[in-house]
N, C-alpha and C positions, 0 to 999 in steps of 0.2 A: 433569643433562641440561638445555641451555638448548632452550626451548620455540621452534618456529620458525614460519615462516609454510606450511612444507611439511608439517612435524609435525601444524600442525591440521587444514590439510586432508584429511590421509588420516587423523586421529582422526572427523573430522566424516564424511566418507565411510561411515565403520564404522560409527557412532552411526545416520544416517540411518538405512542401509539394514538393521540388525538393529531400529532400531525400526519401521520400515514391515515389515518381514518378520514378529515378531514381537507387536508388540503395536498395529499397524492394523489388521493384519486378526484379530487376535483380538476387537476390539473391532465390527467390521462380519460376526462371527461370531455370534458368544458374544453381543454386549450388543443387537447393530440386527437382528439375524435376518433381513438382507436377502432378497428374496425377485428374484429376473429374472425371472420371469413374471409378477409386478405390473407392471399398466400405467401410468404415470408423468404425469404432468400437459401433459407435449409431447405424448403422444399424447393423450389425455385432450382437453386445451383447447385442441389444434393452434390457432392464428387466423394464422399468417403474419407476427404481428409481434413479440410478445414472447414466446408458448408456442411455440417451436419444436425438434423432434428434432434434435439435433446428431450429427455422427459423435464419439465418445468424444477422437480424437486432436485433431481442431479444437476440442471442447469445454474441453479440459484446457489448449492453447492459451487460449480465450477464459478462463476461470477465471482461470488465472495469470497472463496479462496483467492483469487485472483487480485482483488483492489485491496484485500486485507493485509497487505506484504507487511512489511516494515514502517509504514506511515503512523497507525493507529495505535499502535506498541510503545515508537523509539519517538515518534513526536511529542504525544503529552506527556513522556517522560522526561525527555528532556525540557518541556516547558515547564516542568515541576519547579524549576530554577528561580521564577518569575513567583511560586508559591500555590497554593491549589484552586482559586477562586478564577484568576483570567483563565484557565483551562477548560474549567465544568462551564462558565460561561459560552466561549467561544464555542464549545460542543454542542449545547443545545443551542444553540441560534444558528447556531453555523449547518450543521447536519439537515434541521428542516424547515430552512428556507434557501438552500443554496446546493450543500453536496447532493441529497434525495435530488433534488431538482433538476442540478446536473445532467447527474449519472441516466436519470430516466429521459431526456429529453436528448442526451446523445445517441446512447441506446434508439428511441424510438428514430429520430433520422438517419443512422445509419442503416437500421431495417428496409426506412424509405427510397434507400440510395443503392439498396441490393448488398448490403455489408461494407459497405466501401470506409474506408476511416474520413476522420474526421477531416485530414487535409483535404484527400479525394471531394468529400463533401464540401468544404471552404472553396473548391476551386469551381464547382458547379453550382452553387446557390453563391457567390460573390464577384468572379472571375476568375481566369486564368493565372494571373500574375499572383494572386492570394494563393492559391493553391499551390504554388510554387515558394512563397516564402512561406506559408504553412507547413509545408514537406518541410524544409529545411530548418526550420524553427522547432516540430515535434521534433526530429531527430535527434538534433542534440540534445534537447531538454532529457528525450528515453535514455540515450547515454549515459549524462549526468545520476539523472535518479536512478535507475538499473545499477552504478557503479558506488552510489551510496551506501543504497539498501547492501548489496556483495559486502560492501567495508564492516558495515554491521555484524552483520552474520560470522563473518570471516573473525571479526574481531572477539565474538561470543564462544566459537569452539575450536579456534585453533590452541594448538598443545593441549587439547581436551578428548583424550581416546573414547573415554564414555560420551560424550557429548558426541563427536563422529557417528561413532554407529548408530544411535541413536538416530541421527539423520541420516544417513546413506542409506540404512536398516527399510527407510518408506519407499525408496525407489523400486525395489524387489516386491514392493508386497503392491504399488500401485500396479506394477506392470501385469500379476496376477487375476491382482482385480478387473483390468481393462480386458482382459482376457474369459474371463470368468463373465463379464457384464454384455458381453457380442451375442448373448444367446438371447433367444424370445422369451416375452413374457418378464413380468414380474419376480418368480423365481433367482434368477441370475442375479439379479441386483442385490434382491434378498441377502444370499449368499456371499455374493462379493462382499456386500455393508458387515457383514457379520465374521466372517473369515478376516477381511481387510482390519476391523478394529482389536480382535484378538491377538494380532500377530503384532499390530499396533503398542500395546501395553505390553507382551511379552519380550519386543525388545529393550523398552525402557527397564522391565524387571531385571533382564537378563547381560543388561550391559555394560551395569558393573565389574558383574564375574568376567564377563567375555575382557574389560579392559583391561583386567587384573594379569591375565594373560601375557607374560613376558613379548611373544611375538608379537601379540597382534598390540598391545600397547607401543611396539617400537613404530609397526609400520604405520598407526591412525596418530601416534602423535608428532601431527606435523604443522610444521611453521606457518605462517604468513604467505609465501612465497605461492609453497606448494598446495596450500588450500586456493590461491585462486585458480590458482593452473587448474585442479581436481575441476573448480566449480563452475572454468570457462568449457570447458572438455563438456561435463554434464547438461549444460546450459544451450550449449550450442548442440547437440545432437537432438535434444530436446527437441526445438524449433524444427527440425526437418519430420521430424518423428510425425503420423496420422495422431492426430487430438484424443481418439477413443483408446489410444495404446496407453500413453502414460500421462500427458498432460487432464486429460478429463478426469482417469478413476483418482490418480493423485490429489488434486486441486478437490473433488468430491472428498477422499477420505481424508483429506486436511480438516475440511469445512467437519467435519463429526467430532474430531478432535480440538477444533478450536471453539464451537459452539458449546461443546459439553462443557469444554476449562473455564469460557464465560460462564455459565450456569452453574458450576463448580465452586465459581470464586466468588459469584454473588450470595452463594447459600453461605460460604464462609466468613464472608464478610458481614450478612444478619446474623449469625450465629457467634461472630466475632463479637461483635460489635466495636472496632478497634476505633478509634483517635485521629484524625489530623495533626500527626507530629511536626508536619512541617505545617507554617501557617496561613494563612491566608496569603499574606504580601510579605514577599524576603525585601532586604533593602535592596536586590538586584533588580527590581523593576526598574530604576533608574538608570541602568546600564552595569559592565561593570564586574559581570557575571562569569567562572571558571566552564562553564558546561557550552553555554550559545553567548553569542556577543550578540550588543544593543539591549535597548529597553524595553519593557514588558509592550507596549504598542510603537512599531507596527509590529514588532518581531512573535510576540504568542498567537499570529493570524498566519504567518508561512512558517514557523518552528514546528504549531498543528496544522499538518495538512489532510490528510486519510485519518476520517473521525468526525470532520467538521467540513472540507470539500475540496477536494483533488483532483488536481485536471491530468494527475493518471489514470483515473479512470475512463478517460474521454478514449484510451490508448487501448482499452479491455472491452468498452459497450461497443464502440466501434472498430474492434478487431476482431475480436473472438467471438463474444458473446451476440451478437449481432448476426453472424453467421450459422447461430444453434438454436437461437427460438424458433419452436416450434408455432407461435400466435404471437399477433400482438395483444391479446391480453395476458399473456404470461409479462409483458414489457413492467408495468407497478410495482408487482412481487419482485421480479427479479433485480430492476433498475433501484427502485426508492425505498423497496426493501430492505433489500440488502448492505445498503449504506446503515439505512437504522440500527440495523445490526452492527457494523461496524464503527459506528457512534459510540453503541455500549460498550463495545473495545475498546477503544477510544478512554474512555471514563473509567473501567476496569484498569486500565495501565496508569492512570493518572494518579489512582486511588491506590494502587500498588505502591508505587512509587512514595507517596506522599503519609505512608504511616510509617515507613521510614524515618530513623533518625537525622533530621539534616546534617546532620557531621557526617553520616555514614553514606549518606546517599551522593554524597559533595565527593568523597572520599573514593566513590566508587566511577564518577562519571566524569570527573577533572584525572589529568594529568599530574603526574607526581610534582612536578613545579609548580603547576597552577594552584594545586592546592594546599602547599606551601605556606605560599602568600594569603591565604584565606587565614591563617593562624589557629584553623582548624582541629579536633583531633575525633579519630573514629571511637566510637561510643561500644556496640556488637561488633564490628568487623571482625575484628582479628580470632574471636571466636567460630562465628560465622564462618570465616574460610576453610577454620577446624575441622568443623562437621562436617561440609558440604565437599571437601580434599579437593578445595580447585583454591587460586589467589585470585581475590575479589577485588582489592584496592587498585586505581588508574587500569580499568576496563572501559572507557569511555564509551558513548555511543546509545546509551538507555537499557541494551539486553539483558547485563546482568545484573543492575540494581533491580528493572521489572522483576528476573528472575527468585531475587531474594524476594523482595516484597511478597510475591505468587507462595513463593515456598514458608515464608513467614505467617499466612493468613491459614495457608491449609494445615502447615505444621501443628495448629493451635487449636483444630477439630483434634473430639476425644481420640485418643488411640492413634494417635497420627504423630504423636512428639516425637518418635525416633524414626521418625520417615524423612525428617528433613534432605537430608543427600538426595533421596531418590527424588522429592518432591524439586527439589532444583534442578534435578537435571530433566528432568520433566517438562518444568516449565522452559529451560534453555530447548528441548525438542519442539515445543508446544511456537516460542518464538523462531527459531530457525525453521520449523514449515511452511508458517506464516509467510517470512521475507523468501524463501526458495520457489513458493508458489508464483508470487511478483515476480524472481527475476528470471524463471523460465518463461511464463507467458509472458512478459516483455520484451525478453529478445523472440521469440514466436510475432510480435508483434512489429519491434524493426523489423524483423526481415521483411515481415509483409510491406511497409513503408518504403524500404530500400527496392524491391521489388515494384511498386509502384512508379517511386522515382528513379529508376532505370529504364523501366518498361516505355516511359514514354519518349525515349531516342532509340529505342533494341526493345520491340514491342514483344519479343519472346519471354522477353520476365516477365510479363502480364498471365502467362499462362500457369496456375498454379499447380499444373501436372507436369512442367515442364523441367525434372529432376538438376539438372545443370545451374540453373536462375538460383533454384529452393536451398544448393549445397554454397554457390558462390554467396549469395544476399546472407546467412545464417551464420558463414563464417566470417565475412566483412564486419559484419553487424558486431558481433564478437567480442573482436579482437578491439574494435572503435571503446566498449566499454571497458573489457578487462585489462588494457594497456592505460585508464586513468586509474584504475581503482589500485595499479602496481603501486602508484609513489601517491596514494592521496591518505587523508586525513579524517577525521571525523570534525576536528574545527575547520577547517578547510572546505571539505564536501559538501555537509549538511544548509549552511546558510542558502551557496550558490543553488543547492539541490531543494532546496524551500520553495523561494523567491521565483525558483523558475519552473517548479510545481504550479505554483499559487498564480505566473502569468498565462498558463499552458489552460487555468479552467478560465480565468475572466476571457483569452479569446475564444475558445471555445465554447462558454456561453451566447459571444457576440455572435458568433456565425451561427447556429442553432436558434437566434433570434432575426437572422435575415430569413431565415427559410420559413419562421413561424409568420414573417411580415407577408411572406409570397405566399402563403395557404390564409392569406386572409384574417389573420388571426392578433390586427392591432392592438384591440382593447385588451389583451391577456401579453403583450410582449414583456412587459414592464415586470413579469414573471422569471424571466432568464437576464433578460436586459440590465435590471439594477445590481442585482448581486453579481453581474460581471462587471459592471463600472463601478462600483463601492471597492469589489477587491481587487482590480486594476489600479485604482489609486493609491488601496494600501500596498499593494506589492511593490510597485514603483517607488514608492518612498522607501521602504524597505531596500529595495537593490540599490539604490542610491547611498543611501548609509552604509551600506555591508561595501560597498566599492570604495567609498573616501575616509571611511574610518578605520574598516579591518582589513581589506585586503592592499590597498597604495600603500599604508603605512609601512606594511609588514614585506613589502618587495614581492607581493604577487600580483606581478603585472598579466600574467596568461590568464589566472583567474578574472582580472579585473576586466580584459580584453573578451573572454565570453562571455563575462555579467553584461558588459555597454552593448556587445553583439547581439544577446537575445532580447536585453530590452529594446534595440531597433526593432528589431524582427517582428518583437511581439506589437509594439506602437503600429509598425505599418498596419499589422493585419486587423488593428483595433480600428484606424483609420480609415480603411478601407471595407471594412465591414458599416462600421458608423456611416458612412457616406451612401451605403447600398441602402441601410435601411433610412436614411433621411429621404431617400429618390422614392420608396414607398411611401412615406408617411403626404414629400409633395405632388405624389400621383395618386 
């Protein structure tokens, strides 16, 4: 039986939804002993800016806008490299026995801890000392990944006047929404969801005409330079911003846009019925590869990180979202939910990706030299650019091969073959909200970190009403990612930004398995515990390879110096966690 793009989706469909039926909520049974009559830290610490009750359905909105950045898009697409089979693999194994599992079991102990993050947590369920290399280990890792995902993005719509407004076009209409969503009652929201998605597609219609516009094409087609500048500006005000202004409705009217494009692209794809162009296994599983460097394992376990389990999420349950459940039974849905969902992300970008011509796909994600040396030649491209009036060849990164694939599947419903342009820029808005969601709620997230670890020598950063703390920590926070994202790379970025993903969940597992030791909860440990020491070993081999064979080689010693930094960092806190819960297991 040849394996299809229809076959995995209704394989992954079954997969989720018996593992969320099955063994989530056994696990928010049986291991978390949820209680809904516990009162939750939104009520608890209500302040109007960052502890606030959300309704469960906008919450799960905000969450999965949030962990859905750039992970589940730009990872299996680039994993595409390795061919389509280690990807659909590693998604359904990985999603629900590790990421679901994660995300809800950080989530629920940050609830337990009054919203406090995950280091907060590591330093109170392990010691002092953990808690302070956990501060300083999240940090850089948010950095790192925050200046990734920006490279992404940046690399998708810069000198792309319609692609711009497209995205700047959501800022104005979330702020609307958040505005429109403060009144009582059901109504409001109604209205916002409705008004917010209208204006939504009207700007995609409308922004073409709008670039064509001699002015406004001079002033949105801008470089490199000046889109980070633009998106550190954005990013950073963000963070200081009240959650219900722009971060909440935003991140909500994302999640309708990006939900509906999953549902979108699945009906297009049975309706399609396309092919596996590229094939199961390229020869690049042995190494070797124009797109990601090393072999198809360890490397297709940290290349997919968001889709299959992310320990930026640990950065969202225990930051933000942690602070807005209204119950813990909303914790299931929102926690191990919402990852499932973005699982099928996950598989939708893989599957985009992968009915792609490999010439064209190779052509679009390597560098004009790397692909050179492939002896390669583009099969559609050069048409492709035609239509769609953008240059598609050496765009690295995964956003615009996703994009063509996305525009290639819908193009191919009746009555839709001369929509391809708008359909591309479509799905370039659909990806750029995605990664924009990430990296405003993650600098919202350093700051809170930086704050944290400030507050405890100048205990006035502790206070989150304390305006001075909120402007200094937002801007610090900043400028620490937008000053790597100036001179980095997408070969460059993305491994170190893997590898140190992929160490940020196995500790964060370990420590969420000390606290599950101290509630008593032995016989169920081996539920967070393996799958953080299974991908602790692969990530570590991974960093190891990515340090002496791509990065020494090549004279990046700075990189190589924070790859050996966080793998200390990260061993300590694996070390020290392992040692807390052996003192449980011989008491």
């Amino acid at each position: 039986m040849v394996l299809s793009p229809v076959l995995v989706l209704v394989v992954a469909i079954c997969v989720f939804a018996i593992g969320y039926r099955l063994y989530g909520l056994f696990i928010a049974k049986k291991v978390l002993s949820l209680n809904t009559s516990r009162q939750t830290p939104a009520s608890v610490l209500a302040d109007g800016r960052d502890y606030h009750k959300t309704n469960r359905f906008i919450l799960f909105g905000q969450h999965f806008a949030a962990i859905a950045g750039a992970g589940p898009l730009m990872g299996p697409v680039l994993a595409a490299q390795f061919g389509f089979l280690p990807g659909v693999i590693w998604i359904l194994i990985g999603a629900v026995l590790a990421g679901g599992v994660h995300d809800m079991v950080v989530l629920f102990a940050s609830v337990r801890h009054k919203g406090k993050s995950i280091a907060n947590i590591a330093q109170e369920e392990i010691g002092k000392s953990t808690g302070f290399i956990a501060s300083t280990t999240f940090l850089i890792i948010l950095v790192l990944l925050i200046a990734t995902a920006s490279l992404v993005m940046v690399n998708a719509i810069q000198n792309s006047p319609w692609g711009t407004i497209v995205v700047v076009g959501t800022i104005p209409i979330a702020i609307m929404m958040g505005l429109v969503m403060r009144g009582e009652g059901n109504k409001p929201i109604f209205l916002a969801t409705s008004l917010g998605i209208i204006l939504l597609f009207l700007t995609v219609y409308f922004g073409d005409t709008l670039s064509n516009i001699p002015t406004v094409s001079r002033l949105l087609n801008v470089d490199k330079k000046t889109m980070i500048i633009f998106l550190a500006c954005y990013t950073c005000l963000t963070s200081m911003l009240p959650v219900w202004f722009l971060l909440t409705p935003r991140n909500y009217l994302s999640t309708f846009l990006k939900i509906a494009t999953v549902f979108a692209l699945a009906i297009g794809i049975f309706y399609m019925r396309p092919t596996f162009l590229m094939p199961a296994f390229t020869p690049f599983i042995h190494g070797g590869g124009p797109v990601v460097p090393g072999k198809v394992l360890p490397f297709v376990m940290v290349t997919i990180a968001c889709g299959a389990v992310s320990g930026f999420h640990s950065y969202i349950a225990a930051g933000t979202t942690s602070k807005m459940i209204g119950s813990e039974g909303d914790i299931p849905f929102v926690g191990y939910g919402a990852f499932l969902v973005e699982g099928a992300v996950a598989l939708m970008a893989l599957i985009a990706a992968c009915i792609l011509h490999p010439q064209d796909y190779f052509a679009i994600n390597s560098t004009v030299e790397a692909y050179a040396k492939t002896g390669m030649i583009p099969v559609d491209l050069p048409n492709l650019s035609v239509i769609v009036k953008e240059q598609l060849q050496a765009r690295p990164g995964g956003a615009v091969s996703l994009a063509v694939g996305m525009a290639t599947i819908f193009s191919n419903i009746p009555s839709m073959q001369k929509l391809m342009p708008y359909w591309y820029h479509f799905a370039i808005m659909f990806e750029a909200v995605f990664i924009l969601t990430l990296i405003d709620t993650g600098t919202r997230v350093g700051r809170f970190i930086l704050q944290e670890m400030i507050g405890r020598h100048v205990p006035k950063f502790n206070d989150n009403a304390w305006k001075p703390g909120i402007i200094i920590c937002g801007v610090l926070f900043t400028l620490m990612w937008a000053s790597l994202l100036y001179g980095g790379s997408i070969s460059t970025l993305w491994p170190i930004a893997g590898t140190s993903n992929q160490l940020l969940a196995s500790c964060s597992l370990i420590i969420v398995s000390a606290m599950l030791m101290r509630m008593g909860k032995i016989k169920y440990v081996w539920i967070t515990l393996m799958p953080g020491a299974i991908l602790a070993g692969i990530t570590l081999w991974a960093s190891y390879i990515n340090i002496t064979t791509s990065y020494l080689p090549k004279g990046l010693y700075a990189l190589s110096a924070i790859s050996a930094g966080i793998i200390l960092l990260a061993l300590s806190i694996m070390i020290l966690g392992g040692k807390k819960i052996l003192s449980y297991i011989l008491n």
